[in-house]
Each structure stands twice: as C-alpha cells, then as structure tokens.
Steps between C-alpha positions, in 0.01 A plus 500: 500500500777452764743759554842509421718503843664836491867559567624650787835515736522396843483855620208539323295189567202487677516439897251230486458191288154270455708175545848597652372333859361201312849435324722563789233242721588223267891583464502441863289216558721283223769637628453383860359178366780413306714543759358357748393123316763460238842702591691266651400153337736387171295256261599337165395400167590218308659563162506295202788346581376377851761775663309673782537935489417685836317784547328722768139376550421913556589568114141412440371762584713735667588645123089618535640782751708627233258514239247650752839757573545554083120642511565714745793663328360547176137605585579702821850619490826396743402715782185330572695121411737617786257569750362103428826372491574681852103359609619134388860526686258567795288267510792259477669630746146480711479152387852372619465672853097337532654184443760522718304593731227183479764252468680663816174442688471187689263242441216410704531130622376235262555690236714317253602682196739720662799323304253541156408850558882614562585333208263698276508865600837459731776632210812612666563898468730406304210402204338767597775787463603304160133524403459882569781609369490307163100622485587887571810492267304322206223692490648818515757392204216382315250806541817720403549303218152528391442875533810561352425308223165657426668782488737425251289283297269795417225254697555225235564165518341406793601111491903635478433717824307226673759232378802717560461612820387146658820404348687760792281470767444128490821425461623723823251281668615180480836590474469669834278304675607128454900539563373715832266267601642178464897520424658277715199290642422141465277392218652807306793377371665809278379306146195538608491825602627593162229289335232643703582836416520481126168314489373722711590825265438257147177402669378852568605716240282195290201526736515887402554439110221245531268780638561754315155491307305508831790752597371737198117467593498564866753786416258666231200483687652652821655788312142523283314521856726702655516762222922528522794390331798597743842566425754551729687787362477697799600250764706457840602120406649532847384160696457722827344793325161663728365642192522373107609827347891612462577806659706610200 
C-alpha cells in the first residue's frame, strides 16, 4: 500500500527530490519552445457569426509552462519554483543572445535563406525584453499565488489554486508582453493589441481549467513518489532570495 506524502515546511524539506530535475527539464524546454515558434505570430478563429477573433499562435502551448510551474509549487515548495523560474529566465536570455549572434553572422555565398532565417529567430530586443520581463513577472505572481494559496486553503481545493493563480500570472503575461512588444508597430493596430491580450488570458486560464484532471494526477503521483506535501509556511517569497527559508 502506497504511502501517504507526509507534510513538511520548506525549512524542513528534504534537499533532494526523485523528479525535481525531470520537472524543471520540461518547464524549460516548453518554455523555450514556445517562445521561440509561436510568440510573435497573431492567428484567428472564425466565429459563428463569420467575425474573425485574434490570438497569439504561442497560447497553445505556452499555458503548458505554467502548469509544469503549478507542479512545482505545490509538490516542491516556492523556493525550489524560483530557482526554475530563474533557470528558464536564463535560458531565454541564452536563447536571445545565440540568436543574435547566428543571424549577425554572415552568410557564406550561395546561400539563400539569409532573408528566411532573419525572419524566424531575428526578433528585435525589443520582443525579447517584452518577452522576459512578462515571463519573470508572471511566473513569479503566479507561484506566489499558488503557495500562498496552499497555505491558506489548508491544501484544499487544488483546482481553485491552480485556476486562481493562472488567473494572476497569465494575465501579467499578456498584459505585459503584447502592449511592450508591439504598441505602436504596423500590423498591431491598438484593437488588436487589446484583442490579443484578452484572448490570450481567456484562452489560458481555459487551457488550465481544461487540465485540471491531468493537473490532479501528475500532482498526486509526484507528491506519492516523492514522499512530501510542502507548505510554504516558512518561506523567503523574496524573488532574489539565495536560500528558501525567512530569516525571521
């Protein structure tokens, strides 16, 4: 018979997890992924009455890194979600200056997707500031959210933490990254934008709603395997923090 997880505080949580590397792998590979294919390119719908709505072609699956970030949270406390969150805003950052770097490069003669290849990892720093900085203030709002949550919730209702917090740190995103990215440029007029934006945040906080049963499974078994239910109780929720205890 499987045992129950037991329930500990971050300053009491084991320094090493079976699956915390696995986790924080796939937060960052979607995460890079989603940046790097769908971020910039709007798309559309048709809706019953033939009018067309926009949306962000990344809201497909971008709203997987948050999921991936609500595990985190609840099975292995804040602390550990920062140091992922810090690992993704890294890679990013790795990303942006590796591509700036290739598309700086010149071409060797003949070869004549130059103009295709800028136009596919060439964003402007500007996409790319608007993209970190909607990314690092999201998922820190919505791993705060989370643990706070828990917290408060005695550890219950799981789909109102999951839910909830989304609803923050989603909506940061897209309300920070779109108007930052693309105010002002042509092809974005400002209805648009707006449009964009409130898709993108109706879109994901669905997405999470919509996975909330797989949510609950993958969330049970890690906390089964791992032998832990964490609570942050005892928490530096300090972004910048070296360590995930307060010193208080």
């Amino acid at each position: 018979m499987e045992k129950s997880p037991q329930r500990v505080t971050s300053d009491s949580a084991p320094q090493a997890f079976r699956y915390y590397d696995l986790v924080m792998a796939a937060f960052v590979a979607i995460l890079l992924l989603s940046n790097l294919i769908g971020a910039s390119k709007p798309s559309y719908i048709t809706l019953p009455g033939g009018e067309s709505w926009i949306f962000g072609a990344g809201v497909l699956f971008f709203p997987i890194s948050y999921i991936i970030g609500d595990v985190l949270t609840e099975v292995y406390g804040y602390a550990r979600a920062r140091r992922v969150i810090w690992t993704g805003f890294a890679a990013l950052l790795f990303m942006a200056f590796m591509a700036w770097v290739v598309v700086s490069l010149p071409p060797a003669d003949g070869w004549p997707f130059q103009s295709d290849y800028e136009n596919v990892f060439g964003n402007s720093w500007r996409i790319v500031l608007a993209s970190m900085t909607a990314f690092w203030v999201g998922e820190f709002a919505n791993s705060y959210v989370l643990a706070k949550m828990k917290v408060w919730t005695e550890g219950r209702f799981l789909w109102m933490r999951t839910i909830g917090s989304t609803v923050v740190g989603q909506g940061l995103d897209s309300m920070i990254f779109y108007p930052l990215a693309f105010w002002g440029l042509a092809g974005w007029p400002p209805e648009t934008l707006v449009q964009v934006v409130i898709s993108q945040w109706i879109i994901k906080t669905l997405w999470e709603a919509l996975l909330t049963p797989f949510t609950y499974i993958v969330i049970n078994r890690l906390k089964a395997a791992e032998g832990v239910d964490l609570y942050d109780t005892q928490t530096d929720f300090s972004p910048f923090a070296s360590s995930g205890k307060r010193d208080d």
